[in-house]
C-alpha positions, -999 to 999 in steps of 0.1 A, spaced: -327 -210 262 -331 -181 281 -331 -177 319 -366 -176 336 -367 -162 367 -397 -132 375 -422 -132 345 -444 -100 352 -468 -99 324 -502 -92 312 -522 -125 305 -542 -135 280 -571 -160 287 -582 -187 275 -610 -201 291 -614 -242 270 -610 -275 291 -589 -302 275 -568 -283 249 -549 -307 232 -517 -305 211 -533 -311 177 -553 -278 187 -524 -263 199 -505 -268 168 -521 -291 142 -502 -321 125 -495 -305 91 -475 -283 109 -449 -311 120 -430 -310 88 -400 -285 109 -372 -302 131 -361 -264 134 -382 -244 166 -386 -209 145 -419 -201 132 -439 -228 152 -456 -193 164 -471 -186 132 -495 -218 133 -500 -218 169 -539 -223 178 -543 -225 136 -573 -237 130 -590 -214 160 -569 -183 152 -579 -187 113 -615 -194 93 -606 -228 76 -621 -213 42 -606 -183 35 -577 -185 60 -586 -148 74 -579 -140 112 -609 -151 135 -619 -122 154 -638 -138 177 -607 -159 189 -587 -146 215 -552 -144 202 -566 -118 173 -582 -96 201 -555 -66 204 -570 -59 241 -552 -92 251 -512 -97 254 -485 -109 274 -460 -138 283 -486 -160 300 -513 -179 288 -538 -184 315 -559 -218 302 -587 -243 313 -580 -277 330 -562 -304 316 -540 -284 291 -518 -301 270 -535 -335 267 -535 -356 231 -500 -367 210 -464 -367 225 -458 -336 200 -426 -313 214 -439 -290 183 -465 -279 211 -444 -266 235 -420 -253 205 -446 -232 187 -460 -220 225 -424 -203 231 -423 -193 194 -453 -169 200 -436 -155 231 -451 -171 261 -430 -183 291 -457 -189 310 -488 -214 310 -510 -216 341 -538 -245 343 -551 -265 373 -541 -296 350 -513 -305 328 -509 -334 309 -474 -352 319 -456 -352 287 -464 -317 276 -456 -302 309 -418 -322 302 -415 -312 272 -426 -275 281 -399 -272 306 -373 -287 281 -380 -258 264 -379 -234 285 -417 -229 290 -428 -230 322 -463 -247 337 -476 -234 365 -503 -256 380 -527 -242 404 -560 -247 423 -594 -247 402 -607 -218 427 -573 -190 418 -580 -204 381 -614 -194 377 -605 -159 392 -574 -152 370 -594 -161 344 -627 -142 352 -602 -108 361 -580 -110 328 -611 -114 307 -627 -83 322 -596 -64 327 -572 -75 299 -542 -46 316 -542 -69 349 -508 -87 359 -495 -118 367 -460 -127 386 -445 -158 388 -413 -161 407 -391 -193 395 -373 -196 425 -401 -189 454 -422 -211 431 -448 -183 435 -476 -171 412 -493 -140 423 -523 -122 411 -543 -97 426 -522 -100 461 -531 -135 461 -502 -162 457 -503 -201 452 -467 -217 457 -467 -242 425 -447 -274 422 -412 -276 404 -388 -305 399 -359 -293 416 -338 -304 383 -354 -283 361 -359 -255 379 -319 -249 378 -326 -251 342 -352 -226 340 -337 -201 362 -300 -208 341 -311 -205 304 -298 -246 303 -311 -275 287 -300 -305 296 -269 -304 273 -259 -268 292 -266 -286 322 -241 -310 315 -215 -281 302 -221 -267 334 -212 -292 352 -180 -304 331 -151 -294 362 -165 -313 386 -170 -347 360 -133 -339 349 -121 -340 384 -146 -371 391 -128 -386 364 -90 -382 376 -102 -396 408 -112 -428 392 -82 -430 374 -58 -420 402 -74 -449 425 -85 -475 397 -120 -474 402 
């Protein structure tokens, strides 16, 4: 994965309560155990007219006035199915960033297992971000991985972070790198055992 550390982006918004994984990327996309091209079918059934599979241009990921690494969403993002493929095609597109006042648990794990980070803050900086990206699409957003800071507008929020994964983030690990990483100081662990029998 790669390292996450200051994301300075442009945002694009995405104003909808309770987005669930099947919106996010709908079940006949599951078919893949490989992570490329979850992108193409993210948001599907919004981004495209069901009937004549054309872009919707009333949806916001076919507006060219909107771009960016972060997706700045309603509350409770990420409820529904278990689905990694959520999180997958979310990266796939190119975001690094979601920010919500509400994350359901097992997306927001399997977000930062893949190197996507949630940023959870109050519903008052929400609604502004929100409101301020809409009307001025060239606005920015930072988020510092290891302040745990997002700031907009000269305002900040300090977000939470499991202390685990955030060595992750800001190393490019998963937990298998994690593990790599770590690989001296289990080797020397292990002579230890072995020197004293324990």
């Amino acid at each position: 994965m790669q390292k996450l550390t200051i994301i300075q982006s442009r945002a694009v918004p995405m104003p909808v309560e309770n987005i669930d994984t099947d919106q996010i990327i709908p079940a006949r996309f599951l078919k893949s155990i490989d992570k490329k091209g979850f992108g193409d079918n993210l948001f599907r059934d919004w981004r495209y007219n069901v009937h004549t599979n054309e872009p919707n241009s009333d949806f916001v990921l076919n507006n060219p006035k909107y771009s960016g690494e972060v997706l700045v969403a309603g509350n409770n993002f990420g409820c529904g199915s278990s689905r990694e493929h959520a999180a997958w095609s979310l990266t796939d597109y190119g975001f690094k960033v979601v920010v919500s006042s509400f994350f359901a648990d097992i997306f927001k794990g399997n977000a930062l297992n893949n190197g996507l980070l949630p940023v959870k803050v109050s519903d008052e900086f929400l609604k502004e971000i929100l409101n301020e990206i809409t009307e001025n699409p060239e606005s920015e957003i930072a988020v510092d991985v290891e302040k745990q800071i997002i700031t907009f507008n000269g305002k900040t929020e300090k977000f939470e972070l499991d202390s685990y994964k955030k060595i992750c983030l800001l190393n490019g690990y998963d937990d298998i790198d994690f593990l790599i990483s770590k690989k001296q100081v289990i080797q020397e662990f292990e002579l230890k055992t072995q020197k004293y029998g324990y």
